[in-house]
Each structure stands twice: as structure tokens, then as C-alpha cells.
N, C-alpha and C positions, 0 to 999 in steps of 0.2 A: 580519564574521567571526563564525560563530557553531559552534554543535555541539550537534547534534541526535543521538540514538544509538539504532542497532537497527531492527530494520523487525520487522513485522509477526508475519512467519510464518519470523523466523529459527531455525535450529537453535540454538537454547539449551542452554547446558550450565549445570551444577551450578556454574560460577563465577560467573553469573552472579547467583546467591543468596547469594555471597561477603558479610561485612558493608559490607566498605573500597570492593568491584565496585558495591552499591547506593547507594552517594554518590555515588560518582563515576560511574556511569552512568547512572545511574536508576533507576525501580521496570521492571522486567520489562514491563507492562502497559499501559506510558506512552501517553496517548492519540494517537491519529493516528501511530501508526504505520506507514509503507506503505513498498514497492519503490520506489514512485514519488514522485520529491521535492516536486514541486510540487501534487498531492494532500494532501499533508501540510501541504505550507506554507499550503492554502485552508484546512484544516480545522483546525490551527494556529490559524491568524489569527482562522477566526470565535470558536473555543473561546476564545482572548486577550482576543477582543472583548466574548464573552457576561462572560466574567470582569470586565471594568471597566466594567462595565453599562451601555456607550455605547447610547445610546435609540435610536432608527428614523433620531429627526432629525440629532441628533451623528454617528451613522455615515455618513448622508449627504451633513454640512457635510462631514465630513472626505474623505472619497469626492470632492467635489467638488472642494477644496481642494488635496490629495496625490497626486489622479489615481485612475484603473482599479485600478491594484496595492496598494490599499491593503491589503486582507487579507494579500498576502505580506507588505509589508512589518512590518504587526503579529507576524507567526511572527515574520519573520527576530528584530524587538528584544524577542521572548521569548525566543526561542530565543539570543542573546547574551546576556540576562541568565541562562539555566541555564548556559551555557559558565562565564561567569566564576562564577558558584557553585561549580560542581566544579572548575575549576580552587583556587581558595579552599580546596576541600578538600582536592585532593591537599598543594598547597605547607603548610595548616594539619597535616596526617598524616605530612610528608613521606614522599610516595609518587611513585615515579619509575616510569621505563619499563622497568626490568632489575626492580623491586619488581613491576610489571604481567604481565612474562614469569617470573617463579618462582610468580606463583600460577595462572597458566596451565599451566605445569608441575605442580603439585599439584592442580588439578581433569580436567587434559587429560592423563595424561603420555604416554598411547599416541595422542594425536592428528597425524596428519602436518603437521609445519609447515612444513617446506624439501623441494624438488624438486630438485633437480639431475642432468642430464646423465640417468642410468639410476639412479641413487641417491634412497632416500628417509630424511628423518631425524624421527623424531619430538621433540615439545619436548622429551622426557626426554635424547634422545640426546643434543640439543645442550645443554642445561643440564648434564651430567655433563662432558661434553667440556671447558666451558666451567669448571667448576667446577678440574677437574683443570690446566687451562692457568694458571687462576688462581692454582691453588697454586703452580704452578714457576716464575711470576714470582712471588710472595711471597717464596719462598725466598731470590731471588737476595741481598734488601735493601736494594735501592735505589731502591723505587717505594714511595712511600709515598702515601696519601687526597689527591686533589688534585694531585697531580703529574700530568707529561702521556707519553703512551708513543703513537707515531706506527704505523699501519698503513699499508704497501706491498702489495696482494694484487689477486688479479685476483677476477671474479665467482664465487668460488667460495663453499663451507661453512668456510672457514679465515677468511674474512674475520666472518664472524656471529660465528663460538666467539673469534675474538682480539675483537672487540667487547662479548662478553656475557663475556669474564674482565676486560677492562677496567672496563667499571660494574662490575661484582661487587667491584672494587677502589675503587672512587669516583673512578679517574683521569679525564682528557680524554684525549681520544682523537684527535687528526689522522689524515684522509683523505688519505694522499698521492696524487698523478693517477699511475698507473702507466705515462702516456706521459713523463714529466718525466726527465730526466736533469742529470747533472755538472751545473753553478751551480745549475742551478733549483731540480732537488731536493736540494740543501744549503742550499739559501737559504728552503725550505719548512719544512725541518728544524728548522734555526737559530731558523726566525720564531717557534717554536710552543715552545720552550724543553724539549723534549723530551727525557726520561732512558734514552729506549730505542725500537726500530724494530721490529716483529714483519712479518716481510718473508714474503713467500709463494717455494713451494717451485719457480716457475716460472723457467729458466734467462735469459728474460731480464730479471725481477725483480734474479736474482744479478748479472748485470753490470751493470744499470744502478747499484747498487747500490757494486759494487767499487770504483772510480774514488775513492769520496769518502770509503770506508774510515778511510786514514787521518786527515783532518780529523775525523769522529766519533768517535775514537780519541782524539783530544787534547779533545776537548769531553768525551769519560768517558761517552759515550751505548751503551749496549749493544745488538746486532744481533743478534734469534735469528730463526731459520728456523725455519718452521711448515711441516710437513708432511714425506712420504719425500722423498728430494733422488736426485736419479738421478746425478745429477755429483757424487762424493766424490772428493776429500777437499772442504770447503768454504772461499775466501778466508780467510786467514787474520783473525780481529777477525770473522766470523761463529760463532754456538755455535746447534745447531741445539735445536732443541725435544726435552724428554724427557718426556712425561708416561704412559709404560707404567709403571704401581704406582700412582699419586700416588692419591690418593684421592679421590672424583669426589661422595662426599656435599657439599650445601651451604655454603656458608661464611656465618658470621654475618651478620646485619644489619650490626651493630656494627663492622665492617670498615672502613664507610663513613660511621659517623659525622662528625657534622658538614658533610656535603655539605648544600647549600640551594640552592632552585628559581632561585635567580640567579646561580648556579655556573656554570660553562660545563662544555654537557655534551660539545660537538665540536667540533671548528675542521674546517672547511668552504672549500674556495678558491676564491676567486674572483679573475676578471682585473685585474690590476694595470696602471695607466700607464706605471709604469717599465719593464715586459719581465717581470718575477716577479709570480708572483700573491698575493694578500694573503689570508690566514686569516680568515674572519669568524667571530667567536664566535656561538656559538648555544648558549643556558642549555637548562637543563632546563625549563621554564616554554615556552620557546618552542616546543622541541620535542614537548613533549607537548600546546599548542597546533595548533600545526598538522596534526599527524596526526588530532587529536580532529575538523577541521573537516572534513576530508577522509573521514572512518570514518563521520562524520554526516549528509553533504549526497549524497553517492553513493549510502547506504544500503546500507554495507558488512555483510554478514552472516560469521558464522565458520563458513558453509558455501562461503564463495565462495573461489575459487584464482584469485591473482594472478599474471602473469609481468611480469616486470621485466626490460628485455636493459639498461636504462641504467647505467653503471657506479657502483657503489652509492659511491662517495667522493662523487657528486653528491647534493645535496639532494632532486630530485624520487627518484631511486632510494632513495635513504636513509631520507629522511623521510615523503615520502609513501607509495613501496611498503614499505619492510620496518617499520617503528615502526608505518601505516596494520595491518599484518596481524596483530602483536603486540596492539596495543591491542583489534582485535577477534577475534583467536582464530583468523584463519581461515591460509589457506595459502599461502605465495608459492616461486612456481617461479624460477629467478633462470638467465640465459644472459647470451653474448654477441649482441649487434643483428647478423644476418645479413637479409638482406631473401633471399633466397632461400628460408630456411629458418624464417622468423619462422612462418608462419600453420602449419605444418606441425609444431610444438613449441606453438602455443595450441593444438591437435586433442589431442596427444601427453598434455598436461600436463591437460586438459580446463579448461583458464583461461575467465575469463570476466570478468576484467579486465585493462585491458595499459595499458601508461603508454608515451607518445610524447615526443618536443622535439625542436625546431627541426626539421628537415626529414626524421624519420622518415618520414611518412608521404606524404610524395612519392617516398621511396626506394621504398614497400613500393606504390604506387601503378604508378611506372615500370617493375614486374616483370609479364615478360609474363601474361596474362591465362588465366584455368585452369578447367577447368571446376567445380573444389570450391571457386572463390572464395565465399567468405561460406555456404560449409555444414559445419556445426560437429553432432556430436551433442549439442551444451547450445549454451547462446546467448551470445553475447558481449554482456554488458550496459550494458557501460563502454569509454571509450578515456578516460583520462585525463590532461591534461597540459599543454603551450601550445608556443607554436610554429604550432600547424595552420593553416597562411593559406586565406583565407575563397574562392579559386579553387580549392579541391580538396574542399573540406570537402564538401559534398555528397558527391560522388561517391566520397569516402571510406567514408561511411558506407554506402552504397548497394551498392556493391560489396565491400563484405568486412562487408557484416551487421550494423553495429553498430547497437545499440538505440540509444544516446545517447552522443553526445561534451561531455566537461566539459573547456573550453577554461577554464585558468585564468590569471589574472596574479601574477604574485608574488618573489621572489629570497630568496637562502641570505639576504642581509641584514637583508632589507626586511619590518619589523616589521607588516606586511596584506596578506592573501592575497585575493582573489578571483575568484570561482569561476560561469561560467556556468548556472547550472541549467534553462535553457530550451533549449538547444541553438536558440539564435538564432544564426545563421551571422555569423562575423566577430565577435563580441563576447567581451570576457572576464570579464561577471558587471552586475550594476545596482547601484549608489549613489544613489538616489534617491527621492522623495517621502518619507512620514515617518521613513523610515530618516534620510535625508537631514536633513531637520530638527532630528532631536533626537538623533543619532550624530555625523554629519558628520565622520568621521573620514578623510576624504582629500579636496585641495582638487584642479582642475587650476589651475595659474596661467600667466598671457603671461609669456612670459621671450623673452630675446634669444638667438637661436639659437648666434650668433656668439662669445657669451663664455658663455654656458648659463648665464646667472645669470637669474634672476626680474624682471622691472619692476615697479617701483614706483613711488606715486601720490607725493604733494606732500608726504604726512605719512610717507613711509618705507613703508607699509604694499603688501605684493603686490596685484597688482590680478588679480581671478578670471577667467578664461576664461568666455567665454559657452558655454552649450549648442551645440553644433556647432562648435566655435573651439578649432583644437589650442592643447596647453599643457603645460609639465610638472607631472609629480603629483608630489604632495609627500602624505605621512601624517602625521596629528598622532603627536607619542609622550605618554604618559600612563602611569597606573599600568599598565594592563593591555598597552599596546603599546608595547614594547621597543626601544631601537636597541642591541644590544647591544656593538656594535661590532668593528674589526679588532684583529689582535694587531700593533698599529701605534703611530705617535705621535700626540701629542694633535691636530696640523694635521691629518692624513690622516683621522682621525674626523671632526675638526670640518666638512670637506671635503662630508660628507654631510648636513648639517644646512643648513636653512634657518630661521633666525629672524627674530619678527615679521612673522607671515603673515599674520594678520588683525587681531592688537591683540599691544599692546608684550608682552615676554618667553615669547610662546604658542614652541613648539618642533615642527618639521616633519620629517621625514627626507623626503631628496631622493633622490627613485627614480631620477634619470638619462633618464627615459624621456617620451615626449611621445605623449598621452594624448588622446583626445575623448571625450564623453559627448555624447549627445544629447536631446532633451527630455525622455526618459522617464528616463534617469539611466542607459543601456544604456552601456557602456565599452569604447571599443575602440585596441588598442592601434595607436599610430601609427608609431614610429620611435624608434630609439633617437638619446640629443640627440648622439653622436658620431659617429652616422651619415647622419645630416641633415645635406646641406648650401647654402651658398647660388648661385643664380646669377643674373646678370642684376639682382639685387637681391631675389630672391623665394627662400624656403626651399623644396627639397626633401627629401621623403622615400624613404628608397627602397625600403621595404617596398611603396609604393604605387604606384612605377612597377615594381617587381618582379612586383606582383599582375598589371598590367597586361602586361608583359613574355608572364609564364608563359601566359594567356590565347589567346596565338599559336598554330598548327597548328605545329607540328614542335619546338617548342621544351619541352626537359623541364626544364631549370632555369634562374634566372638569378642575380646574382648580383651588382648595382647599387651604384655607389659614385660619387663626385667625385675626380677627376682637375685638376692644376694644367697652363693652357694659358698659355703663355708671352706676354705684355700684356696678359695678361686678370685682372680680378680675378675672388674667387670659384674654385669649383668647376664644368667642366662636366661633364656627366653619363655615364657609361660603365658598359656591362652586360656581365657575360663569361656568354656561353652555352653551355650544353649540350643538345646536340639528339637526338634522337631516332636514333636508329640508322638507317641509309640515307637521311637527310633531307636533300635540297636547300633551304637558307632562301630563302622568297619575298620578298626582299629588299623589293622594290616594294612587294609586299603588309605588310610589318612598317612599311614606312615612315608608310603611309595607316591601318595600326592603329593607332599610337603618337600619330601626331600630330591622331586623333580622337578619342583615349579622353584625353589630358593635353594642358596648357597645351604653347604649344613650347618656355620657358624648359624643364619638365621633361622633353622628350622625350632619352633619351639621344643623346648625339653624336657618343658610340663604340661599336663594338661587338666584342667578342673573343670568337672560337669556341674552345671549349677541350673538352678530355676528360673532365674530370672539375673538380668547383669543389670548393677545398679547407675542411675544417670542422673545427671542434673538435672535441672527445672527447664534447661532447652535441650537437653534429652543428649548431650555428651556423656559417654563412658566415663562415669570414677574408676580410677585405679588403688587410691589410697590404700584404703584395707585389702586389695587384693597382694597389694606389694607388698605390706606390712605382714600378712598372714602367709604369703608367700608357699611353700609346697610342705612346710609342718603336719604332719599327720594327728598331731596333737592338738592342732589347734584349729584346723579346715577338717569339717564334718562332709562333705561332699564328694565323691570319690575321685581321686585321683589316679595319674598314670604318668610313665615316665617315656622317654625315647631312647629306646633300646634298640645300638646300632647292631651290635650283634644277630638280634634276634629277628632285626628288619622290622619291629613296629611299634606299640606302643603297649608295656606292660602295665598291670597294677602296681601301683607305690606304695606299699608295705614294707612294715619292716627291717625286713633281708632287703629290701633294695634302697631304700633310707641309709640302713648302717655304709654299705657300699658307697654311696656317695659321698658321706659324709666323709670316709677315708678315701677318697682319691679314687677308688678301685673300680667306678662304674665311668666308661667313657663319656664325656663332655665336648 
């Protein structure tokens, strides 16, 4: 994790000569600056090198010793130790990210920062806006520094101005999912201890909204409406936003005294076991963190325009597009993810960064083919984001132009990011050679699939994954890297921790996820540990028979999980597919693919042709009702097929071959 800042021949402005902008940024001038990261990381590294005056021979021993990449790796542990310098500075100044967007506002104020729809706002706009929104919650008197006030809005300009009067007040801020409804979103509410709602003016904002009225009512939580509302009069326990007069000059510093870099600046949700999802804290430290690493490694300029379609309550839209465009000055266009309309709104906007996850870009992939794919009057320099599995990636970038994809690893939680810079296909970033040695800040460890805990040697202590040997990853936490935890109890925190990882009392956060690294320290991500699982006695993943899957002629997505077969133990393997429009599956032919590219413990067993595979709100595979409905003929209307070794392919699943299985007699 590091943070390098500015390129070369960015458009600088007069903030960047700011006193507080040259600490925390750098000097203007800073050596090896380029467009190109890994240019910089060689020239980095030798400039590190000449500095600690390693001789012909010492550069050599070590070269021999750390491997080829030794020069990056020398950048990368400079370039971490400038991160944590300025970081040092901001939390020593205390200087935040709403402190970063008002002097942006004073050096910029006629600079376009927001895009939206046919609208453009400059910083001044939205700072006044924000300022004015700010006042008429002060007014009310019941949010006080540190309190928390919850936002409901869809991708619009109402979501930035209720965020940038919130820091202006020093409050937390929760991102509510504006798919959630009745319990969920009361139980979002509730988690976050919230004094108030600022709900956007979209009607079905208002009803989701109505239902749980009166329980916010008894909790004393206040609900204003942001924005014109076309349906008046509004729910009663709604009071809509007034801010025509208020006064839109600045509000003091001193508003928000007393906030500090270990404050939490957002609660952020994520998937919870029990059915609700859980708010993870994220400080102000973090998140000025993270955007810093991402503004540095891409070699973001304040000439570049970002488009972001991901719904900004998530952390890659949040954190990395809109706080990434703040920290460096430049401009982000914000939509909703339409794959028809995506590449036709980066022309529009003239972006020249776009941020992806989970299976965007198979959606914008499986959109028929056009003749202005990948022709842009400016160039699309960036795809950033994770998710892109390593069967499209190429041809991702090939066909819709992209200079370089930065596949990263990382979660709203999880206190280390990292970030491919090579655009090495399938990988999400390198942990290795002297980084490795004298960082070591993430292990992978053997754990047992079955109960997702770590193994351990004779003395308690995790035993490490070898190079090529999946495993779960675990991050150290230390002064600089944070678990900041959920708005949960102390079990549910503890839950994420793994202690005594390599020597007594050391402390780990447990990513969930199972990880490989190969000799060169290259990281790729394997499976998540909930979605692995075993059969026959051998763990599967199913990202990897998925890769596999997809690979097939007519099939556009799949959709892999474990299914429970009646006297069997374990899980066997089942894929629900989506096929190509007018596509006959060559059954035969999927059968002789599957069971040459994977073991036949992992080849799937079932197979379901579906319409559409359902996804979260950042476009991850649900499994739930796939595993729950699992291959019942009874209960899955969709047609189904079985893997018949015998027969060398894949038959229909009827009846007569149901009864079979269910007595043992069809091979497994």
C-alpha cells in the first residue's frame, strides 16, 4: 500500500502551491513523475537505490537474492514510506477530505467537478449548496459534531451536497442500499444510531421509506427530503428540505472541532450472515488512505474526468471514484450502470476513467458489437476496479480500447488494498521479494475449508501457504493498518480477526477470501471461503470452474455453486447458465470441455439454463436461492441436465434420472 502523487505533465493548478497541498502532496516537481506507473516505479527504485548508496555488488547480491523486480520493489517501500509521512501530516494538521474539497473550492471555484445527466456543477456550486444544506440542519438542533445522520439517495448531485453538509458538520454519515426495504432498512438505521435520514426526492425512495415511518418516529430520528418532490403533500413524519435564503457563505472550521483521524468518517454495509447487512466503520485515516493510493498508482491528474455508474453508498464508487476526484482536483461524471448505454455516456462525458465490479464487464462485453467500439475522441486510460475474471480480460480491453486495466483486491473493511499495476491478466497486484521481506504485511495461510479456520502447527502458530498453494489471507493490523471494525458486538468484530499468526500476540484481519501467490509474489484471487466447497473429499472453487464454464462457445455467463445430494456427503457441483441468444448448448461438446480443463471431482453435475443470473446492487452472483432450490425438478422450472459419465455428456434431468440419483445408482 503506498501513494505516489501527480504525473508529470498534469494540469496544475494554484492549489497545488497551497502550504498544507505541499505536505501532503509533495513538491510540484517530485522526481519520476510519469502517466506511466511502472516507468516511474524503475526510475523510483534506481533514484532509492543511488540514495542508499548500494554499490554495483550489493545491488547485485540483492537482485539475486529478491529476484528481477527488485527496482519496483525498492519504489514501491519508498513510496510507502512518503504515504505514511503525509498521512502523519494530515492527522498531525488535522486535515480531512471535506478540509481537501474547500480548498479546492478556493483555488478552483469555477472548475467543473460533477457531471450529471445534462447538468454541470462546479466545486463552488456544490460547496455553497452544501454549505446552505448544512445550515438548515444546524438549525433543526439536534445533530450535533460526531453524531450520525443516515443518507437514502439514488446516483444523483443530492447525494454529494447531503455528504459535503454532513462533514461540514463533523457528523458520520451512513450509506443506506437504496434497494433495501421494511426490516432491512430499519435494521440499517437502527445499527448506525442515527439522529436523522436525508432521503432523496425519488418516489420510490418515499415509499420505501413510509412503511417504517412510524418506528423512526418513536426512535426521535428526523426525515427530510432533499430535493422538488412531485408528489405533495409528503408522508406524514417527512419535512422536506428548505434551503431558498439560508446562506451558502462557509461555515467555520470550528463546527467540527474535535473530530480526529480515528473518528469514523462513514459506515459503509456490508453482507451480514444473519440476512441484514452490517455497517463497517471506516475512519477518516482510512479513507483518505485509500483514495491517496489509488490517485497515486493510476496517476490520476486534475485534468482527467472520471465516470462512475456504481452506486456511490458502495466503497469502490465512494471511495475510490468520488474522494479519488476530490483529492486530486479533477472531475467525475456519476450515472446509473446501463450496459446499452455505458460507452455512449464515456464519449458524452469525454471520461477517460471508468470503474467496474463483479461482472460489469461481461454485461458491457455481451452487448452486441458496434462499429464505434473502443473509438473515443480522447482515450480511455484506465478501467478500474475488481471483479474482471481473467477469461474476458483480454478481450475486454481490446475491444473497447482500454490502455490498461487495474484489477484490484481489497473490501469496505479490510484494512490493505492491492492493486495490479502490470495489467498481468488474472492477477490482483504483487507482494513479493524485498517488499515481502521487510513489509510482509499479508500472509496467505492453509486453513480448513470446512470450518474456514487456519491450521495450525504443534506450537498453535498458522502454518504459511506455499507459493502456488491456495490459502486464506490474513493482513497484519498495526499502527498504520486499521481494522476498524463493524457497528456490531465485540464477538462479531472478534469474528474477523485472526491471532497468533506467526509469533504469540501478532494480530491479523481475516479477509474471508482464499488467495494464491506464485513465486514471483503475483496474487490472485481464488474463491471466496463461503463459496468453496467440498466434494469427494477435495475442495472446490467456483470462480475456477466458472472461468472454465464461461470459456464454452454459446455460453455468456455462469453461475457455480454446491448443491446437497441426498447420501452423499459434501457438496456437488452445479452451474446455472445463461446462453447466448439463439444458442443450442452442445451438450456433448460442454461435457468433453469440462471434463478436460478440471479434475472430475470438480466438474459440474448439474446444470440450469436460466434467463438471467441474479446479482447484488455491485453486480455479484447470489447463490442463495440457487443452492436452496438446488436441482429439484419440483421446484426449478428451468430446464435442467445432469453429467452422465457413462454417456460422455450431459442428459436431461427427469424423472428416471432424479429416482437414480436419489438411490445412489447414478454415478457421482
Amino acid at each position: 500500500m503506498f501513494w505516489l502523487n501527480t504525473e508529470k505533465n498534469r494540469d496544475v493548478t494554484s492549489i497545488d502551491n497551497s502550504p498544507w497541498v505541499k505536505g501532503v502532496l509533495g513538491p510540484r516537481n517530485s522526481p519520476g513523475m510519469s502517466a506511466s506507473v511502472s516507468p516511474y516505479r524503475r526510475a523510483a527504485g534506481a533514484a532509492a537505490a543511488a540514495v542508499l548508496g548500494l554499490p554495483v555488488l550489493g545491488a547485485a547480491y540483492l537482485r539475486l537474492k529478491y529476484g528481477p523486480r527488485l527496482t519496483d520493489d525498492i519504489a514501491e517501500l519508498y513510496a510507502s514510506y512518503l504515504l505514511l509521512k503525509r498521512l502523519k501530516y494530515m492527522e498531525k494538521n488535522h486535515i480531512f477530505m471535506i478540509d481537501v474539497f474547500e480548498s479546492r473550492v478556493k483555488e478552483t471555484p469555477d472548475k467543473i467537478f460533477l457531471l450529471y445527466q445534462d447538468e454541470q456543477y462546479t466545486f463552488s456550486d456544490l460547496d455553497k449548496e452544501g454549505n446552505r444544506l448544512a445550515r438548515f440542519m444546524q438549525s433543526d438542533g439536534r445533530l450535533l459534531c460526531k453524531d450520525s445522520a443516515a443518507i437514502l439517495m439514488l446516483n444523483d448531485p443530492g447525494f454529494l451536497v447531503t455528504w459535503l453538509a454532513c462533514s461540514k458538520l463533523g457528523l458520520k454519515t451512513a450509506f443506506l442500499n437504496y434497494n433495501l426495504k421494511s426490516s432491512a432498512l430499519l435494521h440499517c438505521i437502527k445499527a448506525c444510531k442515527v439522529r436523522a435520514v436525508m432521503v432523496g426526492k425519488d418516489k420510490r425512495l418515499l415509499s420505501a421509506l413510509e412503511p417504517i415511518l412510524p418506528d423512526l418516529q418513536k426512535l426521535g430520528i428526523k426525515v427530510w427530503v432533499y430535493g422538488k418532490v412531485d408528489a405533495l403533500p409528503l408522508p406524514a413524519g417527512m419535512v422536506p428540505v428548505m434551503t431558498w435564503g439560508v446562506a451558502s457563505d462557509p461555515l467555520p472550521k470550528s463546527v467540527r472541532d474535535g473530530v480526529i483521524m480515528d473518528d469514523v468518517s462513514v459506515y459503509i454495509f456490508t453482507s451480514g450472515t444473519t440476512g441484514f447487512p452490517k455497517p463497517a466503520k471506516v475512519s477518516h485515516f482510512r479513507s483518505i488512505g485509500g483514495c491517496s493510493i489509488m490517485s497515486s498508482q493510476v496517476g490520476i491528474s486534475s485534468s482527467d474526468i472520471f465516470y462512475v455508474t456504481l452506486p456511490l453508498y458502495h466503497s469502490m464508487a465512494f471511495g475510490m471514484g468520488l474522494m479519488t476526484s476530490i483529492l486530486s482536483g479533477c472531475t467525475i461524471a456519476i450515472g446509473t450502470f446501463s450496459p446499452k448505454t455505458f460507452w455512449d455516456d464515456v464519449r458524452k462525458y469525454r471520461a477517460n476513467v471508468i470503474f467496474y465490479i463483479g461482472e460489469t464487464c461481461r454485461y458491457l462485453l455481451a452487448q452486441p458489437k458496434r462499429p464505434d467500439d473502443g473509438q473515443y475522441e480522447h482515450k480511455v486510460k484506465a478501467a478500474f476496479g475488481l471483479g474482471l475474471r481473467p477469461d474476458i480480460w483480454v478481450e475486454f480491453e481490446k475491444r473497447f480500447n482500454i490502455a490498461q486495466v487495474y484489477e484490484m483486491y481489497g473490501a469496505t473493511e479490510c484494512p490493505m488494498m492491492s492493486i495490479n499495476l502490470e495489467d498481468k491478466v488474472g492477477s490482483v497486484g504483487r507482494h513479493g521479494g524485498l517488499v515481502k521481506a521487510l513489509m510482509n504485511f499479508l500472509e496467505i495461510l492453509k486453513c480448513d475449508i470446512e470450518t474456514a479456520e487456519p491450521i495450525r502447527d504443534a506450537n498453535g502458530m498458522c502454518i504459511l501457504a506455499a507459493p502456488g498453494e491456495t490459502g486464506i489471507m490474513v493482513s497484519r493490523l498495526d499502527e498504520f493498518h486499521h481494522f476498524d471494525g463493524y457497528m456490531a458486538d465485540r464477538k462479531t468484530n472478534e469474528k474477523k480477526l485472526v491471532r497468533d499468526v506467526k509469533k504469540k500476540g501478532d494480530v491479523y484481519f481475516n479477509t474471508g477470501d482464499l488467495m494464491m501467490s506464485d513465486k514471483e509474489g503475483y496474487l490472485y484471487f481464488t474463491d471466496r471461503l463461503g463459496d468453496t466447497f467440498r466434494w469427494k473429499g477435495e475442495n472446490v472453487a467456483t470462480t475456477e470452474v466458472a472461468h472454465v464454464m464461461n470459456a464454452f462457445p454459446g455460453i455468456l455467463e455462469s453461475n457455480v455453486y454446491g448443491v446437497q445430494v441426498p447420501g452423499q456427503e459434501g457438496r456437488a457441483g452445479m452451474a446455472a447458465l445463461v446462453l447466448h441468444k439463439g444458442v443450442n448448448l452442445n451438450l456433448k461438446g460442454l461435457f468433453g470441455h469440462v471434463t478436460s480443463a478440471l479434475p472430475i471431482y470438480a466438474c459440474p453435475k448439474f446444470l440450469r439454463i436460466t434467463d438471467e443470473i441474479s446479482t447484488t446492487t455491485t453486480f455479484k452472483h447470489t447463490k442463495t436461492s440457487l443452492v436452496r432450490e438446488g436441482f429439484d425438478i419440483n421446484l426449478v422450472s428451468d430446464p435442467l441436465y445432469f453429467l452422465d459419465v457413462a454417456e460422455k455428456t450431459y442428459v436431461v434431468l427427469d424423472d428416471s434420472v432424479l429416482r437414480r440419483i436419489v438411490a445412489g445408482q447414478a454415478r457421482l
